[in-house]
C-alpha positions as CSV (number, residue, x, y, z in Angstrom):
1,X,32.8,20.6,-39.5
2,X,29.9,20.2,-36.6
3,X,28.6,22.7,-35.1
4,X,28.2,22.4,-31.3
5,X,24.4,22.2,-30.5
6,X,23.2,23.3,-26.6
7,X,21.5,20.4,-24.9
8,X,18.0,20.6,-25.2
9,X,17.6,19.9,-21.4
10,X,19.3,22.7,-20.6
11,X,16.4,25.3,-21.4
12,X,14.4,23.2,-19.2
13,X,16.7,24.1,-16.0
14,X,15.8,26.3,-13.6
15,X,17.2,26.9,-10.0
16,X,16.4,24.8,-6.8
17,X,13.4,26.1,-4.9
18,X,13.9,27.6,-1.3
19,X,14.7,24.9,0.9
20,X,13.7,24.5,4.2
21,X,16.3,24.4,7.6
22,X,15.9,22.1,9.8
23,X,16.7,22.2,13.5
24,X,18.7,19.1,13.7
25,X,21.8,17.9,12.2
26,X,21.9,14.4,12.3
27,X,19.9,11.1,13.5
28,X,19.9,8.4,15.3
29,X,17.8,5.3,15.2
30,X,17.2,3.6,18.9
31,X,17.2,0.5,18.5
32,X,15.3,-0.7,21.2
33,X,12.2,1.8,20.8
34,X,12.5,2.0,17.1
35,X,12.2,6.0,17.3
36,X,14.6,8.3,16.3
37,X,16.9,10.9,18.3
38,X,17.8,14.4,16.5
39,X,20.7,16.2,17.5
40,X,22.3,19.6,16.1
41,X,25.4,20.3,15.5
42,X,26.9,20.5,19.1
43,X,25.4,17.0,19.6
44,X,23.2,18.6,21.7
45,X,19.4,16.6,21.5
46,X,16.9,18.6,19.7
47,X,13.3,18.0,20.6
48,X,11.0,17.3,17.5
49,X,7.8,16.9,19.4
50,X,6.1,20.0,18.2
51,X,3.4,19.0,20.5
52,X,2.2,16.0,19.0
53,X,-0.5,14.7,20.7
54,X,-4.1,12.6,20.0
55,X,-5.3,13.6,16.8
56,X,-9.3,13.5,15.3
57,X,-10.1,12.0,12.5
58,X,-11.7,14.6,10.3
59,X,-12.4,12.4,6.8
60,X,-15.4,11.7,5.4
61,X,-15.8,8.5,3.7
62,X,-16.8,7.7,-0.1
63,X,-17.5,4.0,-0.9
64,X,-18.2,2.2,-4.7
65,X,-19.4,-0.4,-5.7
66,X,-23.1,-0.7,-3.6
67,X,-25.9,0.3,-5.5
68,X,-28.6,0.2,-2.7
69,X,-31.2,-1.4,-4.9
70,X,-33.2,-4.4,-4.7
71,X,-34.8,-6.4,-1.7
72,X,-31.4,-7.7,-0.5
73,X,-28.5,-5.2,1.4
74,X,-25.6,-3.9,-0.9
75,X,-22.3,-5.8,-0.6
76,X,-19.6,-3.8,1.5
77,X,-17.8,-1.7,-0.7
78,X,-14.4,-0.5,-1.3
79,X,-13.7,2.7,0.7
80,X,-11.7,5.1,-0.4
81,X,-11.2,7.6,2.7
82,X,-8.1,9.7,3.3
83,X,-7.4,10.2,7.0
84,X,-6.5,13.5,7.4
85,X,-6.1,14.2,11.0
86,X,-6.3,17.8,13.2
87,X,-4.2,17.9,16.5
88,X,-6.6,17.8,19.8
């Protein structure tokens, strides 16, 4: 007779982390603007902004590929920079 095995993946289960609420319910997509419209639950508009505003550039660029020797200029090279941006 077989004997009933657990699933392996079971021991690998653990619960869901905390999950984060978010002020809005649903979306909408204007078509028009292309930007989206987040309402809560009363259908009320809820206001995403957060205060978005210009942002500065804050990376610091790596390249490869240039070795810098000789008599004639490196090629470019292939950046790698990350823009990571702080608000204004």
């Amino acid at each position: 007779m077989p004997v009933a095995v657990k699933p392996w993946g079971l021991q690998r289960l653990a619960p869901y982390p905390n999950t984060v609420h978010y002020p809005f319910a649903r979306t909408e997509i204007d078509a028009e603007t292309q930007t989206t419209s987040y309402f809560d639950t009363a259908g009320q508009r809820v206001d995403m902004g957060g205060g978005h505003g210009t942002n500065q550039s804050t990376s610091s660029p790596t390249s490869t590929g240039a070795d810098g020797g000789g008599s004639q200029p490196p090629a470019p090279a292939d950046s790698d920079a990350l823009e990571d941006h702080v608000p204004d």
